[in-house]
N, C-alpha and C positions, 0 to 999 in steps of 0.2 A: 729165476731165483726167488725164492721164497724173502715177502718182506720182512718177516720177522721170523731168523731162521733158528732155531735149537741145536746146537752142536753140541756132542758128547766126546768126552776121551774115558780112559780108563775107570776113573773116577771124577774127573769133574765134570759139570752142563755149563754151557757158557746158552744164555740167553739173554735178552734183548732187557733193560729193566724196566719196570710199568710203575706208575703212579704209587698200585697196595704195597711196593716191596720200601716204600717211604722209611717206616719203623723201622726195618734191619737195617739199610744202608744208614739212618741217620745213626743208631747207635753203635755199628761199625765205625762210619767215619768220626766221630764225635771221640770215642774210646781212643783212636789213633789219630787224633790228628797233632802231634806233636810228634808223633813218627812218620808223617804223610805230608804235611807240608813245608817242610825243610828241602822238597823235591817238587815243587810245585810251585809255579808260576803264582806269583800275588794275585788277589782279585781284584776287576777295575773298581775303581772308586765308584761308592755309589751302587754297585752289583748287592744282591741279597745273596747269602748264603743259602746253599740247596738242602745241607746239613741239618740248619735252624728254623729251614720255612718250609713248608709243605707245597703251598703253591709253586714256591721257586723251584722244587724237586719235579713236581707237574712238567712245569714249563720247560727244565732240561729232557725230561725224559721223550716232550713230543718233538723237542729239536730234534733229539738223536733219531728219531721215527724219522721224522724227517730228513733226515739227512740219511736214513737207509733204501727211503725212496727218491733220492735223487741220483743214487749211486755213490756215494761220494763220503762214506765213512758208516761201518758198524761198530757199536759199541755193545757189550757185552759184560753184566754181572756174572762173576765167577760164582757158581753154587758147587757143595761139596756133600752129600746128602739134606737136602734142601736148604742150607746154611748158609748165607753169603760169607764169600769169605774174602772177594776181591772185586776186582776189576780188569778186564782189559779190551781196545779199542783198535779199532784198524781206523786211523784217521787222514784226513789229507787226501783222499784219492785223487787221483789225478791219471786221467784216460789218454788217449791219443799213442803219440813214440816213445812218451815215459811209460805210461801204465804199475805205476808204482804207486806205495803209499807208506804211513807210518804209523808205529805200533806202541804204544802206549800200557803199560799195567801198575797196579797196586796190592799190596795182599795185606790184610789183616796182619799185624805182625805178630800175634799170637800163633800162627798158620803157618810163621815162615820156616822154612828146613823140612818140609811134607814134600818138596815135589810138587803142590799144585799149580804153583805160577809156570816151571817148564811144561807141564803136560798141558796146561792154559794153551801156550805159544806155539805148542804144536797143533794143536786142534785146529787153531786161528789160524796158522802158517796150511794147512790141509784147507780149508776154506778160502783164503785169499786166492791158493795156486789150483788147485780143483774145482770151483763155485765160481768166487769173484774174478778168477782169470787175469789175476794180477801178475806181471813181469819182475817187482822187486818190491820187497820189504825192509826198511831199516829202521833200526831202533838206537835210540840216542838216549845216553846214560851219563851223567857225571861221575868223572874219575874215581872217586870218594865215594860213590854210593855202591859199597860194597856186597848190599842184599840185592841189589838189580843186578850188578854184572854175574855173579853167580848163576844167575837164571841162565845168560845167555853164555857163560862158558860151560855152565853143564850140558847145553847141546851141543856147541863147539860150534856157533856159530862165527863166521869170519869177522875180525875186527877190521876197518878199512882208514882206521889214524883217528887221529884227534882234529876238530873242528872247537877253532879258538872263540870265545867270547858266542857259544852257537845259538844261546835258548837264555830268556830270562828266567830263573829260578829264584824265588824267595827273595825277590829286590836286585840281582846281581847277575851282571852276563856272565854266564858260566861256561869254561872250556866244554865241552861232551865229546865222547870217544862214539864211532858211531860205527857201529854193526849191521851188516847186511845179508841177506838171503837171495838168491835167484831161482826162478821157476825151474833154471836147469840145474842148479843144485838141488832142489824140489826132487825132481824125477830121480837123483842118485839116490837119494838119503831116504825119499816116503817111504819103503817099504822097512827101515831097519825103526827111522821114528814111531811107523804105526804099529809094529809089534811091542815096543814098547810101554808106548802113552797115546795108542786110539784105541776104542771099542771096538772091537770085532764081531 
């Protein structure tokens, strides 16, 4: 497997982000981040913003390298004719009887109602179960965050209940409803998702 691999769907590239793409993601994230971190875990104390600091952007960017050469999470800038317009992340892998992992995304919310974040998750979900050889994907959403669950009821992916107090979000254990994929629902469903939202 390619360590830094380029995935395409219909219209978006999901690739790996590097140090030069600094500019667009900060003034993406900067532009939205009172739409972005209302869903997002506080930063620890003492952490620098990756936003504000260039180096700190660096230094996220060689983790995620790293961390694609251990096996054990890809991350991915959503681009839209060279545009970033989001984010999304296979993270948490975990090998062995699990073989599963968890899926993470953000979109510009200037962007949102395009369709790019589900064509995102299917690209990703095409990679995890074809490439990374993953057994299961889920993705954990608070009730309330009504532009995430969108995403994943417009695939009609399975909801599996609600997990109380699951993830800290913005200072506070938060319920999250959590959603899941299997590589054998993979094999029923790739050929209807990739005529839809993959490149052919």
């Amino acid at each position: 497997m390619e360590e830094t691999p380029t995935l395409r769907g219909k219209r978006v590239l999901l690739r790996p982000l590097e140090p030069q793409d600094f500019v667009a993601w900060q003034e993406v994230r900067q532009r939205n981040r009172q739409w972005l971190t209302q869903w997002e875990p506080l930063r620890e104390a003492g952490s620098i913003d990756p936003s504000q600091d260039e180096k700190a952007f660096e230094v996220r960017c060689r983790s995620r390298q790293r961390e694609r050469q251990l096996g054990v999470g890809w991350g991915f800038g959503v681009f839209v004719e060279d545009a970033l317009v989001g984010e999304i992340n296979l993270n948490n892998v975990v090998r062995g009887a699990f073989q599963s992992a968890h899926v993470g995304y953000w979109v510009d919310e200037k962007q949102t109602g395009q369709g790019y974040t589900p064509e995102a998750l299917v690209v990703l979900l095409h990679f995890a179960f074809e490439e990374a050889n993953l057994h299961r994907i889920q993705i954990s959403i608070v009730p309330r965050n009504v532009a995430s669950r969108r995403v994943v009821e417009k695939l009609d992916l399975r909801c599996e209940g609600l997990a109380e107090r699951y993830l800290e979000i913005a200072g506070t254990w938060e319920d999250h409803l959590r959603f899941a994929f299997t590589a054998e629902e993979w094999a029923v469903r790739s050929e209807e998702f990739a005529q839809r939202w993959l490149e052919v």
